[in-house]
C-alpha positions as CSV (number, residue, x, y, z in Angstrom):
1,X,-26.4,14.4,-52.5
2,X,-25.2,12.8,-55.7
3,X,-23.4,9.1,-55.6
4,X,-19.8,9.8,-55.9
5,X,-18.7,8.2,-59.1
6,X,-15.5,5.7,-59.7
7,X,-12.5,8.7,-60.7
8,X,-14.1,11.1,-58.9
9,X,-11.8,12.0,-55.7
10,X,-12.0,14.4,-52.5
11,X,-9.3,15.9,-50.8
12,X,-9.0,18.5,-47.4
13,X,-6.4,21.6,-47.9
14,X,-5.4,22.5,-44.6
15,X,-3.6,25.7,-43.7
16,X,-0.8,24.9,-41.4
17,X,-1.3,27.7,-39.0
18,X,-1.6,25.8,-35.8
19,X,0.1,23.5,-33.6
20,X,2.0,21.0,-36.0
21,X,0.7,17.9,-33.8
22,X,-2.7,19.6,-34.4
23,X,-2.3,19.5,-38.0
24,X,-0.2,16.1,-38.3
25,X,-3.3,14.7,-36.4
26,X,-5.5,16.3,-38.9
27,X,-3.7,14.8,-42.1
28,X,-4.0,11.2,-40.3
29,X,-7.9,11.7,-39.3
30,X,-8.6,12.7,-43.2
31,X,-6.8,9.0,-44.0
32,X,-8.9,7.7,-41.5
33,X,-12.5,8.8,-42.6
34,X,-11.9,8.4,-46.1
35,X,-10.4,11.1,-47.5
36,X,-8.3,10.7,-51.2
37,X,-6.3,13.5,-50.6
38,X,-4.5,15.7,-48.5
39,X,-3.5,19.1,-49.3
40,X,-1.3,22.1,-47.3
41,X,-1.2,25.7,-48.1
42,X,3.0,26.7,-48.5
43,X,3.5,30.2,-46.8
44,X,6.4,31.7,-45.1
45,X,4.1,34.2,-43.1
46,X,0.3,35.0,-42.3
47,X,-1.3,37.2,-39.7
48,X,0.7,37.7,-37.0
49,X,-1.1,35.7,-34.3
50,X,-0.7,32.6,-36.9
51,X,2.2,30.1,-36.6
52,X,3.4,29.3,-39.8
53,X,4.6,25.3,-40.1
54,X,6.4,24.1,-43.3
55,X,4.1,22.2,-45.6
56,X,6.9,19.2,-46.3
57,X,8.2,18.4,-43.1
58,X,4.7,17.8,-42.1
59,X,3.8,16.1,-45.0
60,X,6.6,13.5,-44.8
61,X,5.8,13.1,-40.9
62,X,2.4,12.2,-42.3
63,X,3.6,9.8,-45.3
64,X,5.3,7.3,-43.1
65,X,1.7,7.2,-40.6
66,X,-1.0,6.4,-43.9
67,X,-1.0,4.1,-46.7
68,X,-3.6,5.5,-48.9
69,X,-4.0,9.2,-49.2
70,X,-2.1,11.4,-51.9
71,X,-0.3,14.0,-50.2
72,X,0.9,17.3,-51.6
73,X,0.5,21.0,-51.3
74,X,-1.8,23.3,-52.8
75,X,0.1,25.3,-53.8
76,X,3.4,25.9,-53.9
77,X,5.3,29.4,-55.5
78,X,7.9,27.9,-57.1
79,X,9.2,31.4,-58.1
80,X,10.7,31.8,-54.5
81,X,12.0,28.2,-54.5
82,X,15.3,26.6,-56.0
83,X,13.8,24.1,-58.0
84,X,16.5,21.3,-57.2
85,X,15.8,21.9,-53.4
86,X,12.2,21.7,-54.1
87,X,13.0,18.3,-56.2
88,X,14.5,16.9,-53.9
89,X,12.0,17.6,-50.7
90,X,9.0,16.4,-53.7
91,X,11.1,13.2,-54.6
92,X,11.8,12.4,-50.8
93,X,8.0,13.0,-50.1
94,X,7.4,10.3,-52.9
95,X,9.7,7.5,-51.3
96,X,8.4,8.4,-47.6
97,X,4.9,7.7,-49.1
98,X,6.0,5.2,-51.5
99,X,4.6,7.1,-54.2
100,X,1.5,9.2,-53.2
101,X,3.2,12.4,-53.4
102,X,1.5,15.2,-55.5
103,X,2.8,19.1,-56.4
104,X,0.4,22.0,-56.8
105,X,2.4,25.0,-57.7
106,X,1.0,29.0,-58.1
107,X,2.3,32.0,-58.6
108,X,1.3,32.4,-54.6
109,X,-0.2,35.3,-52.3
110,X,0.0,37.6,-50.6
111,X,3.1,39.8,-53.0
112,X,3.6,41.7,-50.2
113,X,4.0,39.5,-46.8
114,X,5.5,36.3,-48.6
115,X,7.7,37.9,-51.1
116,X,8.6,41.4,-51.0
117,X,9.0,41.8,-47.5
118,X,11.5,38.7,-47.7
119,X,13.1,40.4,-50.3
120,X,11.6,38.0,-53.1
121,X,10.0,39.1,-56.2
122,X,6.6,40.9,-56.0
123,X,5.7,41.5,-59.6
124,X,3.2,38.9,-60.8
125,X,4.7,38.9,-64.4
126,X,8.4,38.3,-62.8
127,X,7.3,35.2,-60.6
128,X,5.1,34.2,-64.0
129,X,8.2,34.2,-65.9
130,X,10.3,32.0,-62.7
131,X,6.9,29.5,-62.3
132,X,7.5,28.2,-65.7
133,X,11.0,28.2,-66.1
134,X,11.3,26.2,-62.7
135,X,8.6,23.8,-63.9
136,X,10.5,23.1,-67.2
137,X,14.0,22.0,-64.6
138,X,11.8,20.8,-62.2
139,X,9.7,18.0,-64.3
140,X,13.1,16.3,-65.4
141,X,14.8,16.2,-61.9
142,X,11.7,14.3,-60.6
143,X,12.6,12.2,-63.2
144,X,16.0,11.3,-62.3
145,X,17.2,12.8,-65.6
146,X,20.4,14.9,-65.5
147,X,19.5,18.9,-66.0
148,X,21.9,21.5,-67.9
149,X,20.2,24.6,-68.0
150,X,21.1,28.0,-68.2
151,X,17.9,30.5,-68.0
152,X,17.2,33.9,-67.5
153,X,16.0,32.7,-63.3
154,X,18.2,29.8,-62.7
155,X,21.2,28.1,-63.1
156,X,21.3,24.1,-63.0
157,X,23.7,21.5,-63.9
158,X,22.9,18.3,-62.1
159,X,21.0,15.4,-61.8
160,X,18.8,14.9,-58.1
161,X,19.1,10.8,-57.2
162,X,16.6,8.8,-57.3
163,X,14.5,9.5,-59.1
164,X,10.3,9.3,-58.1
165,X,8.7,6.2,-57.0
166,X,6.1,7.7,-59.2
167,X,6.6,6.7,-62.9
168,X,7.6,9.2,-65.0
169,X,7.0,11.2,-61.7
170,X,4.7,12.8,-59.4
171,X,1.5,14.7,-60.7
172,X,1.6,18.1,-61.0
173,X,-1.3,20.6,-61.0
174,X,-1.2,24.1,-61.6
175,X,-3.2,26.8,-59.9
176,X,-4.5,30.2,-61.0
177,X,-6.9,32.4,-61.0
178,X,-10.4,32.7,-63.4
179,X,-11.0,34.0,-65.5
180,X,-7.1,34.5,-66.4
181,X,-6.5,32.5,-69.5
182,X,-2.6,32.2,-68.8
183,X,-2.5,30.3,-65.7
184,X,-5.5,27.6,-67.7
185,X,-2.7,27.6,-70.7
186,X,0.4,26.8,-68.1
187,X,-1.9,23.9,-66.9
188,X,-2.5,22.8,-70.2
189,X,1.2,21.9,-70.3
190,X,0.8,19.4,-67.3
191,X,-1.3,17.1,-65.2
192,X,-4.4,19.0,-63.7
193,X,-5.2,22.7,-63.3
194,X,-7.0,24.1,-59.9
195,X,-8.9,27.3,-60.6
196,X,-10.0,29.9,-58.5
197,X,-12.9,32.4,-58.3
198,X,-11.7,36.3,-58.3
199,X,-14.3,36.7,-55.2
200,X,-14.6,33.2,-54.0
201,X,-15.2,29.4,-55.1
202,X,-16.3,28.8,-58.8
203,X,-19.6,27.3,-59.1
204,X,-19.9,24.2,-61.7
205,X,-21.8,26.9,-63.9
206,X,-18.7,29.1,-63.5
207,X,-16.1,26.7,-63.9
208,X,-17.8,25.0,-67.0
209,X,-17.9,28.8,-68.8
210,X,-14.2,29.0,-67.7
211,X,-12.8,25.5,-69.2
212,X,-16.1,24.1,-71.4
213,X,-14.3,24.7,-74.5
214,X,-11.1,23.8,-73.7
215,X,-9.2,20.8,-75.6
216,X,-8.0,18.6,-72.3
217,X,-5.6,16.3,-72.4
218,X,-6.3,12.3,-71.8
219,X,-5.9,11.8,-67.7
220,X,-6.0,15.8,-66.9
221,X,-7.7,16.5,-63.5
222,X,-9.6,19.5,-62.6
223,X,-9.7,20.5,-59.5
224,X,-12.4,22.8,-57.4
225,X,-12.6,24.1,-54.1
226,X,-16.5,24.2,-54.1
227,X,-18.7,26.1,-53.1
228,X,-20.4,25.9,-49.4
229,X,-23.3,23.8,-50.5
230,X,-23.0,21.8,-54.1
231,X,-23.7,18.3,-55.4
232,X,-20.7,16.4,-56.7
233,X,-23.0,15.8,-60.1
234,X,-23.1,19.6,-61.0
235,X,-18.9,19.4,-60.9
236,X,-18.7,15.9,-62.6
237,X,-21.0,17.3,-65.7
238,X,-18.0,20.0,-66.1
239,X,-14.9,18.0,-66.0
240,X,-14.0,17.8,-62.7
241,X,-12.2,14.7,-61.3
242,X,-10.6,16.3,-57.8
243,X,-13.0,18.2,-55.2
244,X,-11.3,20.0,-52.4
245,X,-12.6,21.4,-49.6
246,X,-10.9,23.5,-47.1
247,X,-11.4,26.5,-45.0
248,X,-10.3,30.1,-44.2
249,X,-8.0,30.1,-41.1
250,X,-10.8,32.5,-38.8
251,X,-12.7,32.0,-36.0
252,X,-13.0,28.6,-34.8
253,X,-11.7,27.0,-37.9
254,X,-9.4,23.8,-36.5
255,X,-12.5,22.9,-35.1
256,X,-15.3,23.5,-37.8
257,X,-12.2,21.7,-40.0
258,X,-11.6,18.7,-37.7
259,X,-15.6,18.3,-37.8
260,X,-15.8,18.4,-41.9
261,X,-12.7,15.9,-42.0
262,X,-14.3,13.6,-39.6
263,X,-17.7,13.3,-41.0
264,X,-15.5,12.2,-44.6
265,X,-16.2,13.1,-48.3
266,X,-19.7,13.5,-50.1
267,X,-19.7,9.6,-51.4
């Protein structure tokens, strides 16, 4: 295995689809083996036979138990979200953790179980649309700065108090799905962009085809959820600075998960 490099960080994404002690205890053990990040999926719903645990609530239980780790979800569909409620949980998160709070936003999955059956928006070019018009209210109100705005989604006159530990505010990464150029253009606009395979995780080979030729702007991360086996080297030589593991919620998987968290990052 390659010697991780100085800007080069690992995180865990956990589903929360299990006992929230479970998970809590999950978010604390990655802290405490060495983890830079920690990272939870944002549903509603999943299979039935999964409990379904809100990403920020756990999140803030976990900011006031580490000191180190950057905590955030991956990711968030800010098309189903008011974007001053969602300011205000990400700006809370920020002061529990004294600013390590991160936001990873999408355009989410599955259409069908976490937005059309809960009478959200289904259509991808619909939430598309809502994504970036939230982003554009949201980035100010994590910045203390009073918002007018009168869109085509949302409505917002206000200003959300205080404003981010983090200064201007809070990074924000944008996920979406290769080889799509829209979502790579969206993250172009702010702090890091998370791609995913169509079938699976991007290899470095992949990804470097994907974003090689793109202009990146100074301090933009790229994240990867790689694949089963890989050397942190082959990702570095393609721009990435955030590797994040994580696993499918089958079979044995708090287990196989607690077991990858505790034996810590590829360093």
């Amino acid at each position: 295995m390659a010697a991780y490099r100085p800007g080069m960080r690992f995180a865990v994404n956990l589903p929360p689809f299990a006992d929230a002690h479970e998970i809590l205890d999950l978010l604390l053990s990655a802290e405490e083996h060495g983890w830079d990040g920690v990272f939870l999926w944002d549903h509603l719903q999943w299979r039935a036979d999964h409990p379904v645990h809100d990403p920020w609530a756990l999140l803030s239980a976990a900011a006031v138990r580490t000191e180190r780790v950057m905590l955030g979800t991956c990711v968030t569909p800010l098309s189903r979200r008011r974007p001053f409620v969602l300011a205000k949980q990400v700006v809370t998160l920020d002061h529990l953790s004294r600013g390590r709070a991160m936001l990873g936003v999408g355009l989410g999955e599955p259409p069908d179980a976490d937005f059309e059956d809960l009478g959200d928006e289904a259509d991808p070019r619909v939430r598309a649309g809502r994504l970036d018009e939230a982003l554009a209210v949201v980035d100010p109100l994590l910045r203390g700065e009073r918002v007018d705005h009168d869109g085509e989604h949302f409505t917002v006159h206000g200003q959300a108090r205080p404003a981010s530990v983090q200064d201007p505010r809070p990074p924000i990464f944008v996920a979406g799905v290769a080889p799509n150029r829209r979502p790579l253009d969206r993250a172009l606009r702010w702090d890091g962009f998370f791609p995913i395979g169509p079938g699976g995780p991007l290899a470095a080979n992949e990804l470097g085809d994907y974003v090689g030729d793109v202009d990146r702007p100074e301090g933009w991360d790229l994240f990867v959820g790689p694949t089963e086996t890989y050397d942190p080297a082959d990702y570095e030589a393609v721009g990435v600075t955030w590797i994040v593991e994580g696993t499918w919620p089958v079979g044995d998987w708090m287990s196989d998960l607690a077991g990858r968290i505790a034996d810590g990052p590829p360093r």
